[in-house]
C-alpha positions as CSV (number, residue, x, y, z in Angstrom):
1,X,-13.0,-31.8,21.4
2,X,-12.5,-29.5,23.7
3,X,-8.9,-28.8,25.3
4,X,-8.5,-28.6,29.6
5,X,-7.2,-24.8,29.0
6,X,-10.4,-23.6,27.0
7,X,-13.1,-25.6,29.4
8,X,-11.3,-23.4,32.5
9,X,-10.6,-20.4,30.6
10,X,-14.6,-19.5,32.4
11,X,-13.9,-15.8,31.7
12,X,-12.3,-15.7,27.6
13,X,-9.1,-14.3,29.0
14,X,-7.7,-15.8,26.0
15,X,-9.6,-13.8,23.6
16,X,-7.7,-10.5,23.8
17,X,-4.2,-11.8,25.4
18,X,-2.2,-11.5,22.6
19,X,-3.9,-8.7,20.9
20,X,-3.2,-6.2,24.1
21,X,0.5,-7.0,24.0
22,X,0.6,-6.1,20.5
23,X,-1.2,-2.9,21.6
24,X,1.2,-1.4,24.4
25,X,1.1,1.5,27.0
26,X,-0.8,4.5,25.5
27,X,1.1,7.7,24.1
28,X,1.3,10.6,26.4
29,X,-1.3,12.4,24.7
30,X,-3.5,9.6,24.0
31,X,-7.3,9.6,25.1
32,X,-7.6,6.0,25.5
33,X,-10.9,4.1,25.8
34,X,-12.0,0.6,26.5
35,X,-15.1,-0.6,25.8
36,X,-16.0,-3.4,27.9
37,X,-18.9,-5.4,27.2
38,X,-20.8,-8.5,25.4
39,X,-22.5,-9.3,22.1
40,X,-23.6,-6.0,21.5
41,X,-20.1,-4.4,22.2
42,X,-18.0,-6.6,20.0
43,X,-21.0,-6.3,17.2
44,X,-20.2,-2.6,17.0
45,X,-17.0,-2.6,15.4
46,X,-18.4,-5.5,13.2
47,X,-21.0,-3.5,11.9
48,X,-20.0,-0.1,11.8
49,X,-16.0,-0.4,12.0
50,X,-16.1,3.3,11.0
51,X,-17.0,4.2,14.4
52,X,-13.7,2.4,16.1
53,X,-11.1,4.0,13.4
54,X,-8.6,6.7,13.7
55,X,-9.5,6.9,17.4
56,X,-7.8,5.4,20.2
57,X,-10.7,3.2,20.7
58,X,-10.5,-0.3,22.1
59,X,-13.3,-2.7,21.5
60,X,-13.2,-5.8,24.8
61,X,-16.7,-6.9,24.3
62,X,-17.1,-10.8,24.2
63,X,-20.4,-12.5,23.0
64,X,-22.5,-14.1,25.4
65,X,-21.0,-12.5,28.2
66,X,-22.3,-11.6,31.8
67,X,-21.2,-9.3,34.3
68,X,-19.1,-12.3,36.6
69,X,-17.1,-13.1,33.4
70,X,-15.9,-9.1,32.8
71,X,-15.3,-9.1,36.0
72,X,-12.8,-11.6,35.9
73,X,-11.3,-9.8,33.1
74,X,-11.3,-6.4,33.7
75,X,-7.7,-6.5,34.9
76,X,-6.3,-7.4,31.9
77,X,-8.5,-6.1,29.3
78,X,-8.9,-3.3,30.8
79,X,-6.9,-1.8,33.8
80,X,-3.7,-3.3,32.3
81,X,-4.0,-1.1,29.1
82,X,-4.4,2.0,31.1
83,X,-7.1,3.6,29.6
84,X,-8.4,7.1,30.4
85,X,-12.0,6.1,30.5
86,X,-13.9,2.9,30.3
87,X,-17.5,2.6,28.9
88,X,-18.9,-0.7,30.4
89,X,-22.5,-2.3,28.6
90,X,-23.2,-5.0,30.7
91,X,-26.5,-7.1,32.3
92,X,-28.9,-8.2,29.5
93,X,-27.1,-11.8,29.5
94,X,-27.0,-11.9,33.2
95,X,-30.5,-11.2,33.2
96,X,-31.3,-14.1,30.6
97,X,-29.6,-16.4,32.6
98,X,-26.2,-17.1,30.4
99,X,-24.2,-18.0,33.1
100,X,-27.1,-19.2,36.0
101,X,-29.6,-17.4,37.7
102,X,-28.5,-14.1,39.1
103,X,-30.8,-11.3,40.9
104,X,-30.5,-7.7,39.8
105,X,-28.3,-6.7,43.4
106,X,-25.8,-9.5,41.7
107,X,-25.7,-7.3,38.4
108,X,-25.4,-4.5,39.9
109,X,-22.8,-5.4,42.2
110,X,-20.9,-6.6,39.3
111,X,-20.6,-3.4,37.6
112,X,-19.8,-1.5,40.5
113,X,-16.9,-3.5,41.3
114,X,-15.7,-2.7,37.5
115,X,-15.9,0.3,38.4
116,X,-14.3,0.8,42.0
117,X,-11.7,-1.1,40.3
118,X,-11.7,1.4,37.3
119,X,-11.2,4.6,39.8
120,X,-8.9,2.9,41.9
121,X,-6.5,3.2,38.8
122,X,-7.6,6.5,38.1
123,X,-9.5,5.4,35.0
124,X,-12.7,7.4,34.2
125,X,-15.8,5.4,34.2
126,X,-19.2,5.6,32.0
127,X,-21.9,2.8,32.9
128,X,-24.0,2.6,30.1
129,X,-27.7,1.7,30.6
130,X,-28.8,-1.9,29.7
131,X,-30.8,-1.9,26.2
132,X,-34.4,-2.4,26.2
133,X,-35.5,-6.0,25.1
134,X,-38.9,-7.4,25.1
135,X,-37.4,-10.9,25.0
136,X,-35.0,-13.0,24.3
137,X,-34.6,-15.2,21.0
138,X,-32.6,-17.3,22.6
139,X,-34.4,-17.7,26.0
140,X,-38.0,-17.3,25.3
141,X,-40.8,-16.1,27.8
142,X,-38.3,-14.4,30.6
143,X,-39.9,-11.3,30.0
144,X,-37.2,-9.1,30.6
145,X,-38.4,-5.6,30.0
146,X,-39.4,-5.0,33.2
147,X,-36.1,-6.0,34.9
148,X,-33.8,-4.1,32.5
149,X,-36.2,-0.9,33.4
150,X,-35.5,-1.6,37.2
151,X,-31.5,-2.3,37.3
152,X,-31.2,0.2,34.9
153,X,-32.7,2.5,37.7
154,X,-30.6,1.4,40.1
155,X,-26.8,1.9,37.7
156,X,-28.6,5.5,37.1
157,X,-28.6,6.0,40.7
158,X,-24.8,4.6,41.4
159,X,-23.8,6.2,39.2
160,X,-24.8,9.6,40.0
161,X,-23.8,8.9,43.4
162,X,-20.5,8.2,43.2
163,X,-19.8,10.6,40.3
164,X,-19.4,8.0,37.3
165,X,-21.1,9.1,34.0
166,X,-24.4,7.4,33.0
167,X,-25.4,6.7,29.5
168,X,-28.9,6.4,28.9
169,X,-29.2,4.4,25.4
170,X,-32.6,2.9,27.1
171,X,-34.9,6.1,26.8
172,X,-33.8,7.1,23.3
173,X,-33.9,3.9,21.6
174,X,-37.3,2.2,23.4
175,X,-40.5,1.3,22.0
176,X,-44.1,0.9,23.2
177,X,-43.7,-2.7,24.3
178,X,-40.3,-1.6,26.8
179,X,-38.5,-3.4,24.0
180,X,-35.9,-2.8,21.0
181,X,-38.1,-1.8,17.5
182,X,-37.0,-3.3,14.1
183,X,-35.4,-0.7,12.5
184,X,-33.0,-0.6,15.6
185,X,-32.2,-4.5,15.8
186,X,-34.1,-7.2,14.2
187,X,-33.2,-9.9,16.3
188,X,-34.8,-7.0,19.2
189,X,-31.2,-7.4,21.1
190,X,-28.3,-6.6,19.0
191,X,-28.5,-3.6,17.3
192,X,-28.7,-2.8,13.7
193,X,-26.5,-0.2,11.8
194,X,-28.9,2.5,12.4
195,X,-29.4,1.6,16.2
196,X,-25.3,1.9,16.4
197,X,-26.3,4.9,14.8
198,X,-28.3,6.2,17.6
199,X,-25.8,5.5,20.6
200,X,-22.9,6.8,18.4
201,X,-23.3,10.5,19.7
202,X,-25.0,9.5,22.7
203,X,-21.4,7.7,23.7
204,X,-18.8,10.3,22.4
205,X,-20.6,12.7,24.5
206,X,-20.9,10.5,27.5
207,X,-16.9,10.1,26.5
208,X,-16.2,13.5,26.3
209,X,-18.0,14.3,29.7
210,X,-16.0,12.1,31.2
211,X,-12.6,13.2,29.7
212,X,-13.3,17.1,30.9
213,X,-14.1,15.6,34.6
């Protein structure tokens, strides 16, 4: 059964309370990052770990996620551990529905709020392009290509306007179909080793760019 706290806890702000009190205020010298995001966030440091260690990395994605929910949370799991720059990967659950309809302007909205409330706190911000998906395992026949293709047009352009950094996994890691191939994620959403491969160096650099702004 289900306790009163968990059913209002909407947002998962009890996922990472404790853990960023354990973490702290970052050192003086420290080039702190947050990634904020969903399913395929969190699945990063699950499946290449490697990636996260000896860096002052901090992994905030929650599975199943959509942009409303971060939103909620981006105060805490986020602004409140003072990062330097945060890379936010967030829409694909929005667009299949996880939390009720929402339009791509209510997407888009989302992340820019993250981010005016990133640069309001003098936190760098990267806003990383949604990944292509053909469909959705779990939501069959919403044929989301063509929507990811259009509100990831439309964080490009934000982004470039207001002088964020945007990371463009879409264009290196799509197929013929608009979609995710196998060998970068069998389930065509979550990415396999080898696709964490791929945005590896495509997100230290975006990092880096960032940092030297």
């Amino acid at each position: 059964m289900i306790n009163v706290s968990q059913a209002q806890d909407w947002a998962n702000l009890e996922q990472f309370r404790a853990d960023n009190a354990k973490i702290g205020l970052p050192g003086a010298d420290e080039d702190r990052v947050v990634f904020m995001g969903n399913s395929i966030t969190i699945g990063w440091i699950n499946t290449v770990p490697e990636f996260f260690e000896g860096k002052p990395y901090i992994n905030r994605g929650i599975s199943g996620q959509t942009t409303p929910q971060m939103l909620v949370r981006f105060r805490q799991d986020v602004i409140a551990l003072q990062p330097k720059v945060v890379v936010i990967l967030a829409g694909t659950n929005d667009i299949a529905g996880n939390t009720g309809p929402s339009t791509l302007e209510m997407i888009a909205d989302n992340i820019k709020s993250m981010a005016e409330l990133a640069e309001a706190h003098g936190i760098k911000v990267v806003i990383s392009s949604v990944l292509p998906a053909y469909d959705y395992s779990w939501k069959p026949g919403l044929e989301p290509s063509k929507k990811i293709i259009k509100l990831n047009s439309m964080l490009r352009t934000y982004a470039e306007k207001q002088g964020h950094i945007y990371l463009d996994y879409f264009s290196v890691m799509v197929d013929e179909r608009n979609g995710l191939p196998k060998k970068y994620s069998l389930d065509e959403v979550h990415p396999t080793k080898l696709g964490y491969e791929v945005m590896a160096p495509l997100a230290e650099a975006a990092i880096a760019k960032a940092l030297a702004n």
